[in-house]
Each structure stands twice: as structure tokens, then as C-alpha cells.
C-alpha positions as CSV (number, residue, x, y, z in Angstrom):
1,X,48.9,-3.6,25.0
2,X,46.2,-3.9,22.1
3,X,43.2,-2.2,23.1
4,X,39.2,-3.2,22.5
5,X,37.8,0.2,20.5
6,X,34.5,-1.1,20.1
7,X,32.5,-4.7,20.9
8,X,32.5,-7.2,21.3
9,X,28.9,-7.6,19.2
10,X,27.1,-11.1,19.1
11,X,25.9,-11.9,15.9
12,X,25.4,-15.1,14.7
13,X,24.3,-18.0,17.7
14,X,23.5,-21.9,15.5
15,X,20.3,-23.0,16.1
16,X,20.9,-25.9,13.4
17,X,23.8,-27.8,15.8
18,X,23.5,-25.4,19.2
19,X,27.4,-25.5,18.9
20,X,28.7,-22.0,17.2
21,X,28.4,-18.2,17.1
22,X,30.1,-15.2,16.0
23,X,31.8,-12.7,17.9
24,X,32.7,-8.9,16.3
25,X,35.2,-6.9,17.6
26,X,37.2,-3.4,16.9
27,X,40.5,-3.4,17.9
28,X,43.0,-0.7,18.1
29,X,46.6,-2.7,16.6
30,X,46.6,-5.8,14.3
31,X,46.2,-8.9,16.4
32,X,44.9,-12.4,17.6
33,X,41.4,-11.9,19.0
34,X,40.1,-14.6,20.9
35,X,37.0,-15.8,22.8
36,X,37.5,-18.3,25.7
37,X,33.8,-19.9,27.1
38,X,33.9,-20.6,30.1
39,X,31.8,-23.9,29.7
40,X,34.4,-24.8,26.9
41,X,34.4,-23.5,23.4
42,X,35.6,-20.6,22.2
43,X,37.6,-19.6,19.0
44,X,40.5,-17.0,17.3
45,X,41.0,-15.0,14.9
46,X,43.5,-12.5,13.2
47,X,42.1,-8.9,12.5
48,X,41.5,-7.4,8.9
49,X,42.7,-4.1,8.4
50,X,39.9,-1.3,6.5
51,X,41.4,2.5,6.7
52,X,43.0,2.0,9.5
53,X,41.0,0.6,11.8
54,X,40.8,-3.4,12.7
55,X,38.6,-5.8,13.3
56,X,37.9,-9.4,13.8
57,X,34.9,-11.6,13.4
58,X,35.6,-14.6,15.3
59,X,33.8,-18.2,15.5
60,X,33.3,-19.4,18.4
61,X,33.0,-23.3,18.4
62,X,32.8,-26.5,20.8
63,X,29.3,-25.1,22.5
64,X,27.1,-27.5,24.1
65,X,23.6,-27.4,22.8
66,X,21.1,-26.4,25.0
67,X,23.7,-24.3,27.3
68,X,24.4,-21.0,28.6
69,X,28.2,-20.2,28.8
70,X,30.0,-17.0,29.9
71,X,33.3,-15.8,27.7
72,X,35.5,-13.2,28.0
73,X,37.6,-11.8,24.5
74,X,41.1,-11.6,24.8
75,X,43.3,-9.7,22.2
76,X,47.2,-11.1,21.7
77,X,46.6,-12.9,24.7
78,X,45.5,-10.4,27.2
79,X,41.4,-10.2,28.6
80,X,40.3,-7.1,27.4
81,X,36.7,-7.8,28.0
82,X,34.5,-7.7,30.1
83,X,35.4,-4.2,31.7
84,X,37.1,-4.1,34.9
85,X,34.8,-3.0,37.5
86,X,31.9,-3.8,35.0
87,X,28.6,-2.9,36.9
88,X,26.8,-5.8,34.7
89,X,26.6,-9.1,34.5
90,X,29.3,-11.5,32.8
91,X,28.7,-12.0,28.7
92,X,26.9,-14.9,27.7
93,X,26.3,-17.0,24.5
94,X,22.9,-19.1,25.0
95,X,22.5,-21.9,22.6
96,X,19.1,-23.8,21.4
97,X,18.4,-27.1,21.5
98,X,18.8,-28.5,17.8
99,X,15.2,-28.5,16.4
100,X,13.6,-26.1,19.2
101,X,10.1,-25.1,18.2
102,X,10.2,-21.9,20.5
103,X,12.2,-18.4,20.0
104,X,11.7,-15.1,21.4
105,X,12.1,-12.2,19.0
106,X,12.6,-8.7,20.1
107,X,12.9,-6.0,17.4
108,X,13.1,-2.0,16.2
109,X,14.2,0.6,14.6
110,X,15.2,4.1,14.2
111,X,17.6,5.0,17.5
112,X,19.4,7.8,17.8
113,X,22.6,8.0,20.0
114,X,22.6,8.4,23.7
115,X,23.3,12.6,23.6
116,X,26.9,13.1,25.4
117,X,27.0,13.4,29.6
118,X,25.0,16.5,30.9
119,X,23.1,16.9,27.8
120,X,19.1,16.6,27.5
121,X,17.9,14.0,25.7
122,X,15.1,15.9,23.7
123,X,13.9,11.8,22.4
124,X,13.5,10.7,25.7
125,X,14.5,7.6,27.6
126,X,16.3,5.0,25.1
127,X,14.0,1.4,24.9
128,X,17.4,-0.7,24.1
129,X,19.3,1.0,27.3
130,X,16.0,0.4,29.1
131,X,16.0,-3.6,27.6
132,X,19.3,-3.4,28.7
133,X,18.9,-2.5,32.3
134,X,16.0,-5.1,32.5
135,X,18.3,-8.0,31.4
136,X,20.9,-7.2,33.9
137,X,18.7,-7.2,36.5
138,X,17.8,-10.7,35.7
139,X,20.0,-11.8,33.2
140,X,18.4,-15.0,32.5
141,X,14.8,-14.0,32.8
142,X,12.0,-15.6,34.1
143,X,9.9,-17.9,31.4
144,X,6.6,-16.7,30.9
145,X,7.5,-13.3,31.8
146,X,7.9,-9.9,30.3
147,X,11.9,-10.5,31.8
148,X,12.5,-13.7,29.8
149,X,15.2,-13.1,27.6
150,X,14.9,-12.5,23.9
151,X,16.8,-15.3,21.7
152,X,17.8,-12.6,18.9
153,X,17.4,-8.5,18.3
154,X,16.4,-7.5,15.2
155,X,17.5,-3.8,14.1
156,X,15.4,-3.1,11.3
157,X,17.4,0.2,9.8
158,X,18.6,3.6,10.9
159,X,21.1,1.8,13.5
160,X,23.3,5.2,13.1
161,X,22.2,8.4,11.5
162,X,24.6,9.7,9.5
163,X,22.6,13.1,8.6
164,X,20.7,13.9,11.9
165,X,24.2,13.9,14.3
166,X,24.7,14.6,17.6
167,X,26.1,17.8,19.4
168,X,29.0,15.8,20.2
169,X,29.6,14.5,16.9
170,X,29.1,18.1,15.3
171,X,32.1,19.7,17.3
172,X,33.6,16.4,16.6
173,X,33.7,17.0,13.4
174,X,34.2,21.1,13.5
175,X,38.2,20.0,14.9
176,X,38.2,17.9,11.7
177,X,37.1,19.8,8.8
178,X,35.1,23.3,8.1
179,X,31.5,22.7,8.3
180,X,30.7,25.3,5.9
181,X,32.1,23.1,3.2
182,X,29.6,20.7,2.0
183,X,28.2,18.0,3.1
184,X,28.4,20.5,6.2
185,X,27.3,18.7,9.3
186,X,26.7,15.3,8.2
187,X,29.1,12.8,7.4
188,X,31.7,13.0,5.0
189,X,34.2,9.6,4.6
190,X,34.5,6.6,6.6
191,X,36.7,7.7,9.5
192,X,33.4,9.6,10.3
193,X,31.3,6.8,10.0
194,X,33.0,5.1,12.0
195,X,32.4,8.1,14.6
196,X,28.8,7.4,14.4
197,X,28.8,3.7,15.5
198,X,31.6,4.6,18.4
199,X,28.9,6.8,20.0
200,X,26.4,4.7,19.3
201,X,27.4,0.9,20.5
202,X,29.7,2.2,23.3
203,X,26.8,3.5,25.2
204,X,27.1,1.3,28.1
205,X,23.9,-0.1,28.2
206,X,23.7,-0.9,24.8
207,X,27.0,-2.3,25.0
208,X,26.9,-4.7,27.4
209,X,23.1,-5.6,25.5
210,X,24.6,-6.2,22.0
211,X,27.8,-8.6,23.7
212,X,24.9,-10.8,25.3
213,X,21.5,-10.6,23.0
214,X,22.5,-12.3,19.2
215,X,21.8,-9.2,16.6
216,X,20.7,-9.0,13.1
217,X,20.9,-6.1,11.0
218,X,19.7,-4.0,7.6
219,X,19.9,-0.8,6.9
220,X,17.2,2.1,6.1
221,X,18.3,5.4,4.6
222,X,19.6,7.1,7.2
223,X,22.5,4.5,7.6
224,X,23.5,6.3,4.4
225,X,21.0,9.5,4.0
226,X,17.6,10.6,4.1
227,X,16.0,9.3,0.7
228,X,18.3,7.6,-0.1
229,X,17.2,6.1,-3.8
230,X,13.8,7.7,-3.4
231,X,13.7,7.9,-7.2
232,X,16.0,7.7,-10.5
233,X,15.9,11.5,-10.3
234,X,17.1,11.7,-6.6
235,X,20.0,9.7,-7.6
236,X,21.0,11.6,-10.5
237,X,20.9,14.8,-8.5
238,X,23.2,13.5,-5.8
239,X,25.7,11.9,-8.1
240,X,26.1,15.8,-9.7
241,X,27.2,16.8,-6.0
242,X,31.2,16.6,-5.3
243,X,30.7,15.1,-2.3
244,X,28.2,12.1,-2.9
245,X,30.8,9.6,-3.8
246,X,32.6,9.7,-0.9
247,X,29.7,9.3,1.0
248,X,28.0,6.6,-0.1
249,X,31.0,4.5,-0.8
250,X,31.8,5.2,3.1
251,X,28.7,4.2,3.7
252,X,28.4,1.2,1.9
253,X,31.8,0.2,3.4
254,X,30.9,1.2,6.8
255,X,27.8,-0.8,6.4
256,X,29.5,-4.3,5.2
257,X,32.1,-4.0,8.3
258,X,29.9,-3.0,10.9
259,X,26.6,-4.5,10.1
260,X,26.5,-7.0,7.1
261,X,29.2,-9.5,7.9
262,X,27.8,-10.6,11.4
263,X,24.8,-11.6,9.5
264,X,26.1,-14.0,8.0
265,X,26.5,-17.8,8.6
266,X,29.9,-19.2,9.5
267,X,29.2,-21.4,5.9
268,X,28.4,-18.1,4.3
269,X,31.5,-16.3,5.3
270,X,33.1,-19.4,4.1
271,X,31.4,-18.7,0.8
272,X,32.5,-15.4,0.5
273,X,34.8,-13.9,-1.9
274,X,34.7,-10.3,-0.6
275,X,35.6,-11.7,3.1
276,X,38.4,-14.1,2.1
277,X,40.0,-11.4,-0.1
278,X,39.6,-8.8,2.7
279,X,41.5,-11.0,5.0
280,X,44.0,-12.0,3.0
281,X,45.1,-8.6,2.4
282,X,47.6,-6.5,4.4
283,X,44.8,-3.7,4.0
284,X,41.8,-4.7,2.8
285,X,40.3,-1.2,2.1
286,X,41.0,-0.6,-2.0
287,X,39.3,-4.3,-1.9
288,X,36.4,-3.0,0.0
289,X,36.4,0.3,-1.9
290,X,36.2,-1.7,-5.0
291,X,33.1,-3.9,-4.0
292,X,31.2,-1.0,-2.4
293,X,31.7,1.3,-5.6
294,X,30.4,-2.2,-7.8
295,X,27.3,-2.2,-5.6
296,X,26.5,1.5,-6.1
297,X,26.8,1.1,-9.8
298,X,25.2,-1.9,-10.6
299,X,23.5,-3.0,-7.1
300,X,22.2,-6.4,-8.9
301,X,25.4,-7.7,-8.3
302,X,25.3,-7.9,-4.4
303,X,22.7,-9.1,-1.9
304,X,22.3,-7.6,1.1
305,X,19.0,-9.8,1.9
306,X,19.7,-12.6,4.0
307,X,17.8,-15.7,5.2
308,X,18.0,-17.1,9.1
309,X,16.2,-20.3,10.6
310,X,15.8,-20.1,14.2
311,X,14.1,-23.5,14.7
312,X,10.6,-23.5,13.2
313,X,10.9,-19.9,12.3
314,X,11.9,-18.3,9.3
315,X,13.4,-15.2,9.1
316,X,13.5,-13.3,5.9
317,X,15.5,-10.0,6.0
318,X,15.4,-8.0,2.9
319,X,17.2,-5.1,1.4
320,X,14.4,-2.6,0.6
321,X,17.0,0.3,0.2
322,X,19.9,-0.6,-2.7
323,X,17.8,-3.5,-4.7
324,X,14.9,-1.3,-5.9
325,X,14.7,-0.5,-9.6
326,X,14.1,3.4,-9.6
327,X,13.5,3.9,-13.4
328,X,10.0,5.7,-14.1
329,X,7.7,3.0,-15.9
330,X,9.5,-0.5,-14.2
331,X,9.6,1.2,-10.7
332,X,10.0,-2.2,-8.5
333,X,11.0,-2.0,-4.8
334,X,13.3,-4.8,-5.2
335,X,14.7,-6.2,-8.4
336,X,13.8,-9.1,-10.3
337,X,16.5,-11.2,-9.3
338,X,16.1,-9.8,-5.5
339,X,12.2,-10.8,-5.8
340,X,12.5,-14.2,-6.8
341,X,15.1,-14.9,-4.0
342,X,12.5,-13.5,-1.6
343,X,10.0,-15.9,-3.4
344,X,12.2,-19.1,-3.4
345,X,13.2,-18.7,0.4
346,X,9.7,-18.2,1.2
347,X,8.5,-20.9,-0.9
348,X,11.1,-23.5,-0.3
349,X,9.6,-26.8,1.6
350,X,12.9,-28.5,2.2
351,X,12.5,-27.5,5.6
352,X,8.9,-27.1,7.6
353,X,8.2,-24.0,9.5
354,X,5.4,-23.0,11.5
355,X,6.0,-19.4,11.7
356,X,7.5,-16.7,8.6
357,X,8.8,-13.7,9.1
358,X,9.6,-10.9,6.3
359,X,12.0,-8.1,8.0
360,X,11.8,-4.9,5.7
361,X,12.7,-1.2,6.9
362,X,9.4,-0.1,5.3
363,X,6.1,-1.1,6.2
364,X,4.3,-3.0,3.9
365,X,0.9,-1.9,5.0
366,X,0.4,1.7,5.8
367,X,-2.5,4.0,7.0
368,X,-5.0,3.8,4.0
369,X,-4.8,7.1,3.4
370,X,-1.3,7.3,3.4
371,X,-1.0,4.0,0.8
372,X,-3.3,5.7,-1.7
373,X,-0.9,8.8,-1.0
374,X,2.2,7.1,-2.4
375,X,0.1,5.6,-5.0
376,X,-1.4,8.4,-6.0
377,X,1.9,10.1,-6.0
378,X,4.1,7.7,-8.2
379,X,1.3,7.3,-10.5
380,X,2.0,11.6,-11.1
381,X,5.6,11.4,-10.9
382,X,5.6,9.0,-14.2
383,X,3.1,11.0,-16.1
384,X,-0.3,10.2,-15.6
385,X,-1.6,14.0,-15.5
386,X,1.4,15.3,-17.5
387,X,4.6,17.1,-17.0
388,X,3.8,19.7,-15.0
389,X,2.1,17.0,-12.5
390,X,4.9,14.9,-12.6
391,X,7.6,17.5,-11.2
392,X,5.0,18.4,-8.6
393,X,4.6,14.8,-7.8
394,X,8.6,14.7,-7.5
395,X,9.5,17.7,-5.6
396,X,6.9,16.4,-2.9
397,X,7.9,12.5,-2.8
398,X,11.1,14.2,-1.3
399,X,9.8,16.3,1.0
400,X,7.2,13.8,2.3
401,X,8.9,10.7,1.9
402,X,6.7,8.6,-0.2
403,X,8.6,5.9,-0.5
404,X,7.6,2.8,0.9
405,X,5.7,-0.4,-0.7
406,X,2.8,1.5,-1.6
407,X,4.7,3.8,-3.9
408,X,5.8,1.1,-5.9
409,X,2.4,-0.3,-6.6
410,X,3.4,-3.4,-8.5
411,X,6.2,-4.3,-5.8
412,X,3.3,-4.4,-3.2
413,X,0.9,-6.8,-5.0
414,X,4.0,-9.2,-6.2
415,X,4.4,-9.2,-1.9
416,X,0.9,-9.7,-1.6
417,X,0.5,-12.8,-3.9
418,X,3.7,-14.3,-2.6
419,X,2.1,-14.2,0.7
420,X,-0.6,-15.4,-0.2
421,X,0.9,-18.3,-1.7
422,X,3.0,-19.2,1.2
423,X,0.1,-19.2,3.1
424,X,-2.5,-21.2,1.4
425,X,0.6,-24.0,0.1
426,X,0.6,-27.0,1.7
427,X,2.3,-27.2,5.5
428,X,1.3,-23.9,5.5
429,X,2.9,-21.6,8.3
430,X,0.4,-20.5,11.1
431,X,1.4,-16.8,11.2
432,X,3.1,-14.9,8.5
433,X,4.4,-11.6,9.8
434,X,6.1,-8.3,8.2
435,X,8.3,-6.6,10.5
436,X,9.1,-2.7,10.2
437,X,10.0,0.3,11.1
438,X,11.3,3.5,9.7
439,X,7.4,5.4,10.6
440,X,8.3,6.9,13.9
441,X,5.3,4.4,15.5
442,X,4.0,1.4,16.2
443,X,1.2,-0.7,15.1
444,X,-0.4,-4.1,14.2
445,X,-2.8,-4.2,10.8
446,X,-4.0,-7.4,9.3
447,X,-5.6,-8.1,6.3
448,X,-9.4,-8.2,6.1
449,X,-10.2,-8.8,2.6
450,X,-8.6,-11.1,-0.2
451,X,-9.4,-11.7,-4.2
452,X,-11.2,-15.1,-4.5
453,X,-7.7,-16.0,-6.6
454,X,-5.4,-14.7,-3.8
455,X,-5.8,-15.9,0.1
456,X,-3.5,-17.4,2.1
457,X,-5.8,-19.4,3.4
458,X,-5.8,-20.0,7.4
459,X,-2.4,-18.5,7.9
460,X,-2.7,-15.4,9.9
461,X,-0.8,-12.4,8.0
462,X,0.1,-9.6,10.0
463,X,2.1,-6.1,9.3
464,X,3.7,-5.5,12.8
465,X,5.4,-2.1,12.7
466,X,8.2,-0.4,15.6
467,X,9.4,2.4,15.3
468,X,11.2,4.2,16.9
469,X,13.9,2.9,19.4
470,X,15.0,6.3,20.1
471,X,13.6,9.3,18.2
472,X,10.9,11.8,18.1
473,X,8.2,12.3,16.1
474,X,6.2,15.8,15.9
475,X,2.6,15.9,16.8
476,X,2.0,17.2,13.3
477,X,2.8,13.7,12.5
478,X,1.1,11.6,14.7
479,X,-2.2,13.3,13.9
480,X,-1.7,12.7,10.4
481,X,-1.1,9.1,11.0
482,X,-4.4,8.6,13.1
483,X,-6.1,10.2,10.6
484,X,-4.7,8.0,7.8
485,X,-6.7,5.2,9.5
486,X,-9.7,7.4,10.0
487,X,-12.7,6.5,7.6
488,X,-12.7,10.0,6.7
489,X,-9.0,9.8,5.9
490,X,-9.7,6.7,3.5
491,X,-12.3,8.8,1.8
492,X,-9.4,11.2,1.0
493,X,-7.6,8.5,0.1
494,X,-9.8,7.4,-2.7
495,X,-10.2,10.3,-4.1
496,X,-6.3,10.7,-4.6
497,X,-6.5,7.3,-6.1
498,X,-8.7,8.2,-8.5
499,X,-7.2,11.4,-9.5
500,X,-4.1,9.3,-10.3
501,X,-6.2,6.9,-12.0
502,X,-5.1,3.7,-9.9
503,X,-7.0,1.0,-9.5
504,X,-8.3,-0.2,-5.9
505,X,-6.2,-2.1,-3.9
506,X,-5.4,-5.6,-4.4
507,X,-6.5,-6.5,-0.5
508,X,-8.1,-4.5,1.6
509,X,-6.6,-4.4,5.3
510,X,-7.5,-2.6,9.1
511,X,-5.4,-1.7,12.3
512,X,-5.9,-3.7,14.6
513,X,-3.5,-1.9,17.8
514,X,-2.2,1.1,18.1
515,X,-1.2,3.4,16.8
516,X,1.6,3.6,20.1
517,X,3.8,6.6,19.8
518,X,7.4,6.5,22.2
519,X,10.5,4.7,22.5
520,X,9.7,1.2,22.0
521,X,10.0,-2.7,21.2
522,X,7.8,-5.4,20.1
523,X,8.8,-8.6,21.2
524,X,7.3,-12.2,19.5
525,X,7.0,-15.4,21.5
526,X,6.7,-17.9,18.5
527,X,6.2,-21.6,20.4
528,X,5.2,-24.8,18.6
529,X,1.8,-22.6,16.1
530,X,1.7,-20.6,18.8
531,X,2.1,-16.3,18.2
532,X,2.1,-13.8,21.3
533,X,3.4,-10.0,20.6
534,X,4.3,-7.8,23.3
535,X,4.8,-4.2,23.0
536,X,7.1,-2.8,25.5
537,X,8.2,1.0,25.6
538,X,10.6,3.0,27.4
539,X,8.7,5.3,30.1
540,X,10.5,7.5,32.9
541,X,8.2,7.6,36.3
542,X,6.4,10.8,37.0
543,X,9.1,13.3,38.2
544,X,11.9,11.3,37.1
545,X,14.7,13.2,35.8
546,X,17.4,12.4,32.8
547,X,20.3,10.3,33.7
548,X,18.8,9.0,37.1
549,X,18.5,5.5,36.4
550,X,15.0,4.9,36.6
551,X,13.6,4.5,33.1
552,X,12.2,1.0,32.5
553,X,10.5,-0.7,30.2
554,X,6.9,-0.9,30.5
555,X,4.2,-3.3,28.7
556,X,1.9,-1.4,26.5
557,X,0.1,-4.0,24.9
558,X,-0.3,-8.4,24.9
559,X,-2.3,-9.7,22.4
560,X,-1.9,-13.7,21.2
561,X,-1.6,-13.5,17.4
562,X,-3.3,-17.1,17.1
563,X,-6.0,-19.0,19.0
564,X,-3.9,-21.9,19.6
């Protein structure tokens, strides 16, 4: 009997028609996957084969707007899902009314795996296992409440970690290959990729949450490695190693598979080359290989950005990892032809909507201190104080990971101005909102100041940062982030800037919550101009112990995000 290895995963749910979604599934054979609503609907599909493993991505059609059907996935005819004896609730897809004006919008980053049976959890309690538990207690939620259901997840990168693994996954890999060899304990190839999202999505929890909550994905660095394209020099001294190519074509693969094709639109996948090719083939892998070895070479020539519309919402993911231009002088964190699609989704009128939201890994607005940090830093990594400044200004861009939109200065006032303009354009969008994570902590800043010949006029613009999901952060760390905000801190800041001989900021901007440090999610109610933000983390009651079932969610912080 065919066997379900992994899923299934809801991606995509229509909010155009209310009638479609995808379904993702691993399988162990080649087969017919199916899912069969229970309300009607459903769909098939045969599996595509990548190294020897299978999978299906299946549309599910015929499903009444407006509705909330369970299904159940069969493979060659045969239920394999849900579980026998399943201790949660029955899988459902929930469709939207066509032309809601409402959606619910939970999302986070950075989550290591649950650590194997009997093993301490040095992160603490997990905030998707937690969301988990809290939907299956009430799986339909109470409106109004901090139960009520989220309409989509949003993972904004590190979804597997594929050079921080677990203890499991070490001795995993120990029976597979000698350690000592490089890349040592990290992953190597694709069959060990595929390792990494085993442990991570068969969690049971998170399971159970991904087969009933629609997801959408992009990846950070660690879905590949730490730093990954941190600068032109990073890249040349991991292409010199013997192991790099292997790894990042795994990972690139690994990605596309697992994460990129439930992104996209039934009409998409329609669209797509790669996909039809893939399926076509008795094993699609040399295809894949092909494509993923293109896109490390010459990563103009794929998008990984995608656009959704959930209603009056617009949701903007974009590739802030592969699409950056690392060449010192015309530094960019996304390339031209990657910034004006971010400008002409943003821009485009052919559809109103009341609320915009940017998802990118890295946060746009940082600490101040820590902005005029990167700044400063890229500024001496191309040669503003020389060659001896510059290798310094390299060698500690690595360690420190200065990285994000403030160390490509240009890249963050393009953002800026785009923003602006989306704001201040006519049927201007009440909130505009950029999502991230990757910082190990959450917060909310919002712009305070604007030049006379940049404002987005009364659009609200906020940087709404969660991280992690499951992680640890050092308190070396968080003190340096709460100073980063500190007046002091932007003093230091400053100075840096001037040493570098950068100009001040285009905007000026403050915090405005937090910073929150835990396992957590933020959660957006977007209804009609409406914007309420909910942060939520993961907490175990005093004298509660790992693995006995009480860690819940708990609301840190409510705030409404407009005064409508």
C-alpha cells in the first residue's frame, strides 16, 4: 500500500472565486493522490518524481464559497489521511466569500525543530505547536477572539535550518557519512534536506496546523546557510569550497519542492515551464538540477517573489536572499528587474486595496543604532577609509551579520520612496505594513519623520517584526537591541555614520512596542480600513515541565493600527 511520508500541507485557498486550493503531499511510491471534501469538491493528481522521493501538488476544486469543508487525501485509492486514532480535529479547507473585505493574518519566522522525544528543548515551548493546540481546541474559533482562526500563515524564512541541526539529525547523519569530512554537521545533498523538513513538519502539532491553516513561504539564509550572499566576497569564498555546489543546488531544489510551488496560483502553475517539464518527466530531478544551478548562476533569471490578494489585502512576498546584487559599488538588495516588479505590484490600481503588505525576511527598519551600523559598515567594506578599512569592514559583516536593508543604503531609500508613493497615490491604502523576521525578536516601529518630497500621505506605514517561532537569542543580544533604540545608542550611531561619511537617513523612524523577546506570533485582523495586531507568544505556566501539554499561547500585546 503507498504510504503518506510527509503532508498533506495547504497552500494555496481562492479568495478571487472561494472555489479552489492546493493540497501538497510526499508520498512514498509513484501514484494517484487525491483529495475528496466532504461538502463536495476535491481533486487528483499523479506524483512527480525528484531523487527519489514523490510528491503531488493537487487542486482541489468544486468548493462552495463561503464554506468550511472537511477532506481526507487518499493515495491509489486508499485514505491515508487523517491518521487513524488522530487525537485532532478532522482537516479543513475554509473558503472566503468572493470580495471579502476581512482576513486574519498570522505570521513568523525562525523555528527550529521540535528536539526528538526525552530531549530538553533549550528554545523553549514552540508558538506554532502552541497555535496548534489552540485551534484544536476550538477549531473554528470564536470571532472577536484571540481563538478566531487565522485565514493564512505566513513563514517569513528559516522554516528548516540546514546549519544549526538537531541531535537527532546529527547521528542521523553520523550512520550516513563521516562528519569529519566537510561540510561536517550541516547538510550536504538533498536526501538530507529532505531530513530537515521530515523532522520539522511531522511534528504533530505542526502537522495537523499546516493541513488546516493555508501557508505561504520565502526563505532566509538558513534554509540554505548562514550568510548566505552576504557579499560578492562571501560568495566567491564559498564557491572555492568542494562542497558548496552540492549544497546550494540541494538547497535551491529542496526549496522549489517543498516551499515555492505551494505559493503559487493554480493559473501560475499553469504558467510554468519548470512545473510542466517536472511532471512530464519520468524523473524530474536533472530538470530541477538544471533550473536550480541556472538560478545560482545568474539568479535574474528566476523569481522567487510572489504576489497574493486576499480580498482587500495585498500581499507582497519578496525574495530578499537570491535577487540582491552583491557587487561592491551597485550593492542593491534586490535587482533591478526584482525592484520594479516590487514597484509595479505595489503600484498597480487595477484592483483597490485597503490594506498592503510587503513580506521580507529582513527588517526594513532596524534599531537606529544598528541601521547606521550596517551603513556605516558597507560604506567601509567598498572603500571609503581605504583598504585596510575595508577588509575590516568585511571580516566583521560576517561575523555580525550586517546584512539587512540598512546595509544596502540605496535599496532602503528606493523602498522608502516606493512606499511613500503607494501611500500618498490616489485610493491610497489605509495601512502599509512590512513584515519580518530573521532578528530573534519582535517589535512595531513607525515612521516619524518624512522629506517634504516623500510622504505617504495619511497611510499608516508600519515595520512589524517576529521573530523567532522557535529559537533562542543570548542576553548579549537582547541588550544590544534595547540599546540600539536607546538615545544614547543613536548617538553612537551617528558617529559611525559619520566616520563612514554617509549621509543622514532618508526618514527618520521610532519603536513604538516592544522590543518582546520569546517564542512568538503576531497576528493582523485587516477588516474593511480597519488594522488590529496581536502579539501572542508561547509561555509554559510556572512549574510546568517539557512535554506536559500545557504550553499555550498567551497575548502579549493589542494595539489597533488605525483609528477607524
Amino acid at each position: 500500500m503507498t504510504g503518506l511520508r510527509l503532508g498533506p500541507v495547504l497552500r494555496y485557498v481562492d479568495w478571487e472565486a472561494g472555489d479552489a486550493a492546493t493540497v501538497w503531499v510526499e508520498t512514498d511510491r509513484p501514484c494517484t493522490a487525491e483529495v475528496v471534501c466532504e461538502e463536495g469538491g476535491g481533486g487528483t493528481a499523479e506524483t512527480f518524481q525528484i531523487a527519489g522521493h514523490h510528491y503531488a501538488l493537487i487542486q482541489v476544486t468544486g468548493l462552495r464559497p463561503g464554506s468550511s469543508t472537511r477532506y481526507e487525501v487518499r493515495l491509489g485509492g486508499t485514505q491515508v489521511w487523517p491518521l487513524p486514532d488522530s487525537a485532532f480535529p478532522p482537516s479543513t479547507i475554509n473558503t472566503r466569500l468572493p470580495q471579502s473585505d476581512s482576513a486574519r493574518i498570522t505570521f513568523g519566522s525562525c523555528r527550529w525543530a521540535a528536539p526528538a522525544e526525552g530531549e530538553k528543548d533549550p528554545a523553549g515551548p514552540d508558538a506554532l505547536d502552541t497555535l496548534a493546540a489552540r485551534l484544536a481546541k476550538s477549531p473554528e474559533g470564536t470571532e472577536g477572539t484571540d481563538t478566531a482562526r487565522p485565514d493564512v500563515l505566513l513563514l517569513l524564512g528559516d522554516q528548516v535550518y540546514a546549519d544549526e541541526i538537531s541531535k537527532a539529525t546529527r547521528r542521523w547523519l553520523a550512520a550516513r557519512r563521516d562528519l569529519r569530512e566537510p561540510p561536517g554537521v550541516e547538510v550536504a545533498d538533498y536526501e538530507e534536506y529532505t531530513r530537515l523538513y521530515y523532522e520539522s513538519w511531522l511534528d504533530p502539532e505542526v502537522r495537523w496546523l499546516l493541513s488546516t491553516v493555508p501557508t505561504c513561504m520565502i526563505f532566509d539564509d538558513h534554509d540554505v546557510i548562514d550568510d548566505w550572499n552576504t557579499s560578492a566576497s562571501w560568495v566567491a569564498d564559498m564557491r572555492a569550497t568542494p562542497w558548496w555546489q552540492e549544497r546550494i543546488l540541494s538547497g535551491l531544489m529542496s526549496y522549489w519542492v517543498y516551499q515555492h510551488l505551494g505559493n503559487l496560483s493554480p493559473a501560475e502553475l499553469a504558467a510554468d515551464e519548470l512545473y510542466a517539464a517536472v511532471r512530464a518527466a519520468p524523473d524530474g530531478t536533472d530538470t530541477l538540477r538544471q533550473f536550480a544551478a541556472r538560478a545560482d548562476q545568474d539568479p535574474a533569471c528566476v523569481r522567487w517573489s510572489y504576489r497574493r490578494d486576499f480580498g482587500s489585502v495585498r500581499l507582497l512576498m519578496v525574495d530578499t536572499r537570491a535577487a540582491r546584487v552583491l557587487k561592491e559599488g551597485a550593492r542593491a538588495m534586490l535587482d533591478e528587474d526584482e525592484a520594479r516588479w516590487l514597484a509595479d505590484q505595489a503600484l498597480d490600481d487595477s484592483r483597490p486595496f485597503d490594506h498592503l503588505l510587503i513580506g521580507t525576511s529582513l527588517p526594513w527598519l532596524l534599531p537606529p543604532l544598528i541601521h547606521d551600523a550596517e551603513g556605516w559598515n558597507a560604506a567601509l567594506a567598498a572603500g571609503a577609509r581605504g583598504d585596510r578599512w575595508a577588509r575590516f569592514a568585511e571580516d566583521l559583516r560576517r561575523r555580525s551579520d550586517l546584512e539587512h536593508w540598512a546595509a544596502f543604503p540605496a535599496s532602503f531609500d528606493r523602498l522608502a520612496r516606493l512606499i511613500a508613493e503607494v501611500g500618498s497615490g490616489p485610493g491610497a491604502p489605509a495601512t502599509i505594513c512590512v513584515l519580518s523576521g530573521d532578528v530573534h525578536h519582535a517589535y512595531v516601529a513607525e515612521p516619524t519623520r518624512w522629506p517634504d518630497e516623500v510622504h505617504p500621505g495619511a497611510a499608516r506605514v508600519y515595520q512589524l517584526t517576529c521573530s523567532p517561532v522557535h529559537n533562542g537569542i543570548p542576553s548579549s543580544i537582547k541588550l544590544g537591541f534595547r540599546f540600539g533604540w536607546s538615545a544614547t545608542g543613536q548617538r553612537l550611531g551617528r558617529r559611525l555614520a559619520r566616520h563612514g561619511r554617509l549621509a543622514e537617513p532618508l526618514m527618520k523612524w521610532r519603536r513604538t512596542g516592544g522590543p518582546w523577546f520569546g517564542n512568538q506570533l503576531m497576528t493582523l485582523t485587516l477588516r474593511g480600513r480597519a488594522a488590529q495586531l496581536r502579539l501572542d507568544q508561547a509561555q509554559r505556566p510556572r512549574g510546568g515541565r517539557q512535554g506536559d501539554g500545557k504550553a499555550r499561547l498567551v497575548t502579549a500585546m493589542t494595539t489597533n493600527l488605525t483609528h477607524e
